[in-house]
N, C-alpha and C positions, 0 to 999 in steps of 0.2 A: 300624345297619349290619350288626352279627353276626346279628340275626334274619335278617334281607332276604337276608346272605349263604347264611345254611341253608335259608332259603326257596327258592332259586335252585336250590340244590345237589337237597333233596331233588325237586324238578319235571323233574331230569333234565338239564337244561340245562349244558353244561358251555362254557367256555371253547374256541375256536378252536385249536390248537395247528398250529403248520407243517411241514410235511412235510420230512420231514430232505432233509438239500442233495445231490443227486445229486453225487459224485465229478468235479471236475475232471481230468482226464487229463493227466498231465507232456508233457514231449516226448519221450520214449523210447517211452509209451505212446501216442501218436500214431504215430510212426511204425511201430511193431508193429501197429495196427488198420490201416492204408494199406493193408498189405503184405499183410496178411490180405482185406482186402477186393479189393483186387490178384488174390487168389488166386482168388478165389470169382470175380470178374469171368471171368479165364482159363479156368476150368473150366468157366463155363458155357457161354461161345463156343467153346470148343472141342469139348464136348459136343453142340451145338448143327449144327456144320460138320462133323463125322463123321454125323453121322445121313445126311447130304445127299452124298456122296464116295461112288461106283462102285468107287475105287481102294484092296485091302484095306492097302498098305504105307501110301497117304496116311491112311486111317481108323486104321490103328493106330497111327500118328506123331501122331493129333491124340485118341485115349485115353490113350496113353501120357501127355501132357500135361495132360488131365483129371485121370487119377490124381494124378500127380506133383505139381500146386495143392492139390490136396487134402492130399495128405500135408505140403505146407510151410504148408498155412493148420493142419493140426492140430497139426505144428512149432512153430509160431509162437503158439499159445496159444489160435484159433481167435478166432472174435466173440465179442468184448465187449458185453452189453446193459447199460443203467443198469437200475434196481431199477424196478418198478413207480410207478406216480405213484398219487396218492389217483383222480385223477379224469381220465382219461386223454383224449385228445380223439383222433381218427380222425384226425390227420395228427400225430401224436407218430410221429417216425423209429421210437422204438422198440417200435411198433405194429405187429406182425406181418403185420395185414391192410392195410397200407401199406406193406410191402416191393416191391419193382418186381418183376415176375416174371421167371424167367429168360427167355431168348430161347429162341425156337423155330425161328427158321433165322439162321445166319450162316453166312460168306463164309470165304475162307484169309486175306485179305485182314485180314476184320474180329478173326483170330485176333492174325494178325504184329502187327498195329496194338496189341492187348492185351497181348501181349506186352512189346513196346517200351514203351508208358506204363507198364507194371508192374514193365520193366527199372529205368526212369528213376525211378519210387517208391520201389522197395527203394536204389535207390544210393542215393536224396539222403536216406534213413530210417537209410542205416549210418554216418551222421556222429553218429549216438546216442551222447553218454557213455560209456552202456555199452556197456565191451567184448566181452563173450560177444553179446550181442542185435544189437550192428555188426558182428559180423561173419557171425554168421549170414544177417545182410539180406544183406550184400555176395554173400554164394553165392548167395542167392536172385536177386539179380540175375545172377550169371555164368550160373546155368541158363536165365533166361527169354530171355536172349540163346542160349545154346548150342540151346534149344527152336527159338528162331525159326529159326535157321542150319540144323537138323536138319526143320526142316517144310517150307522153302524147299529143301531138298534132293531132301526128297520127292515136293514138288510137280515138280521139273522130271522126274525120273522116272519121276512117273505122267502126262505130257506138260502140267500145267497152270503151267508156269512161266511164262507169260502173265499170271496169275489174281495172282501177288505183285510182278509186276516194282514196282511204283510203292512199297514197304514199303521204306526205306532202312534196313537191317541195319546195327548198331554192330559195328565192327572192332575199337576200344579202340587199344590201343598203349601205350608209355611217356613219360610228361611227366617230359621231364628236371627241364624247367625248376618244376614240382609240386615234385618231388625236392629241390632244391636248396635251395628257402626253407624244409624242414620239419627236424623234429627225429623220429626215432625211435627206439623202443626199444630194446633190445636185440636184434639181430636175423643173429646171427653166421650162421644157417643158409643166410640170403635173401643173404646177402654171398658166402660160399662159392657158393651153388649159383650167380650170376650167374657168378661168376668162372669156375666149371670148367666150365658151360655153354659159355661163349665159348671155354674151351678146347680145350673137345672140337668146337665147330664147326671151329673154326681146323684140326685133325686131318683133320675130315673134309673138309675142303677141300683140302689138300693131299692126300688119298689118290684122290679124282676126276677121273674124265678129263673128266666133261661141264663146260663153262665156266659155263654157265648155272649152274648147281648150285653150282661156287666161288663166283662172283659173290654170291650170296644167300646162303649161309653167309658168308660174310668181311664182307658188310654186316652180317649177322645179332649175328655176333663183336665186331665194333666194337660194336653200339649197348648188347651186354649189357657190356662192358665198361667203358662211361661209364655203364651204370647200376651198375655194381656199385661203381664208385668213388664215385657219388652216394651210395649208400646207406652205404659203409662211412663216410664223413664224414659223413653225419645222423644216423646212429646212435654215432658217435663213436668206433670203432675205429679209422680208417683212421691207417698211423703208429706203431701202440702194439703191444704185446704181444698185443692181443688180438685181434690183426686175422688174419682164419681162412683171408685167401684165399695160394693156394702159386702155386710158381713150375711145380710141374707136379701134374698128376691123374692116375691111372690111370683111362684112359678104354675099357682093352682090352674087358669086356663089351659097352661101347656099340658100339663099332668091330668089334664081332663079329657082328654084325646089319647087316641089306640095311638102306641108306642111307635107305628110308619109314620102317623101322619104326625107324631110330635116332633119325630126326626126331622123332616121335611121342612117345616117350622120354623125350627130351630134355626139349621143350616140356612134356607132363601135369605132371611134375617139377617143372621150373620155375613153374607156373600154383599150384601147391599150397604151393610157399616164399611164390609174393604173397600167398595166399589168408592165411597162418597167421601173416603178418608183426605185429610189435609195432608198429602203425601208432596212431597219433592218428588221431580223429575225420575232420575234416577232411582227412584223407589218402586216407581209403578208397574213395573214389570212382574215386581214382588209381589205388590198388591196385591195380581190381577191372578197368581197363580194362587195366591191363597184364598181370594174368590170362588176362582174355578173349584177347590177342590170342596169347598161347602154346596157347590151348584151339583157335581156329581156326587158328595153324600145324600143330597136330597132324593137327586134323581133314581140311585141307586135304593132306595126304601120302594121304588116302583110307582113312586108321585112322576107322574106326564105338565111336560111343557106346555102351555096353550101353544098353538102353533106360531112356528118359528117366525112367520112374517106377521104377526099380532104386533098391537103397539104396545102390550105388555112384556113380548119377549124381545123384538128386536135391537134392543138397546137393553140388555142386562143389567140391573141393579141401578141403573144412573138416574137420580133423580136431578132434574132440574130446578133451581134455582128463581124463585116465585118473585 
């Protein structure tokens, strides 16, 4: 048997060995290639539908969008390929020459539509363990909605509001009832800033002659006002010493500004205490819709974005950690 075995050996012949185990991917890691592949989809339909648009504010609302994927897929870590295989077969995903190509004409349509699944990818991606990587998804999701809202704007100004009507745009809002069954962190700022928000509505409604105007701020004041009592009881201040909200704010700055642009204010402010809140997993989804809807009350005062591949907008609200 030792001959036979050196016999074999010197002939060249060796043993079989198996190719090491290409990397399973956790679920953090899933959801980070989504998000990423999200991106790349975006960019390329939106690349794609600028080419083909006469209108130069629609063409550079839907660049500005290409850029800005770009920069959150290189954010985000960019594509992940597995390692080479010994013997690689022509429809191996990670076969270059089996990638799909990009598009070469799409629609505003086919943009909003990309946008909105990519919306919905990055949320349901920011319920990730991790905290830094959920919450990054969560912005990435508040932009590709604030994208849509800002391309849908454009289009009805370059007169093709026809061309998106059928795209239903995420509004978001606040779930009380989300609120109520969670527990959160420590989050004295998001408690405060709910509170003096409503109080400062409450101000400017009393200072207004238009009715219209009270009516929506004094709606507005209630709802941040059972939100901020929600939050301060999931987070566990409400009642104790540590509970940040007063019985008044200095709100003269805000009060010192035309009534659009105190809106505005107000709201970005508010949209950046949800974005940075100590939220659990499972929360952020929630967050991110109660963001979103402070980012379209702003918007909606007729206050404009810096543009969407700025390093002011393309990451909404997310401040990083110094």
């Amino acid at each position: 048997m030792l001959a036979a075995g050196w016999t074999t050996t010197s002939c060249g012949i060796h043993l079989a060995e198996a190719p090491p185990a290409v990397p399973t991917p956790d679920a953090a890691e899933i959801a980070r290639s989504g998000a990423v592949e999200a991106a790349e989809r975006i960019g390329a339909v939106a690349r794609a539908a600028s080419s083909s648009v006469t209108d130069p504010g629609l063409s550079s609302v839907l660049d500005q969008i290409a850029a800005g994927s770009a920069t959150q897929a290189e954010t985000l870590g960019g594509t992940w390929t597995p390692p080479p295989r010994p013997t690689p077969s022509s429809t191996d995903p990670s076969d270059p020459a089996s990638s799909s190509s990009a598009p070469t004409a799409a629609t505003l349509e086919d943009v909003l539509v990309a946008l909105s699944e990519g919306a919905t990818t990055a949320r349901d991606g920011s319920t990730t363990s991790d905290p830094t990587l959920g919450r990054l998804l969560l912005s990435v999701a508040l932009w590709r909605d604030l994208a849509a809202f800002e391309l849908t704007r454009a289009a009805d100004a370059a007169g093709e509001g026809e061309a998106v009507q059928a795209v239903t745009l995420s509004r978001g809002g606040i779930d009380d009832a989300a609120l109520q069954v969670s527990t959160l962190g420590s989050s004295p700022e998001l408690v405060r800033g709910l509170d003096g928000t409503a109080f400062t509505y409450e101000a400017l409604a009393a200072r207004t002659s238009d009715e219209t105007s009270r009516a929506t701020w004094v709606a507005r004041a209630a709802a941040l006002r059972r939100a901020g009592d929600t939050v301060a009881v999931a987070s566990g201040v409400a009642g104790t010493s540590n509970d940040p909200r007063q019985g008044f704010y200095d709100v003269a700055s805000v009060l010192a500004l035309d009534e659009t642009a105190a809106v505005a204010t107000l709201e970005a402010s508010l949209a950046e205490l949800w974005v940075n809140a100590d939220a659990p997993g499972a929360l952020r989804p929630t967050v991110a819709d109660a963001a979103l809807e402070s980012y379209l009350l702003a918007l909606q005062t007729g206050a404009t974005l810096a543009p969407l591949d700025s390093s002011a907008v393309v990451l909404p609200g997310l401040v990083t950690p110094s």
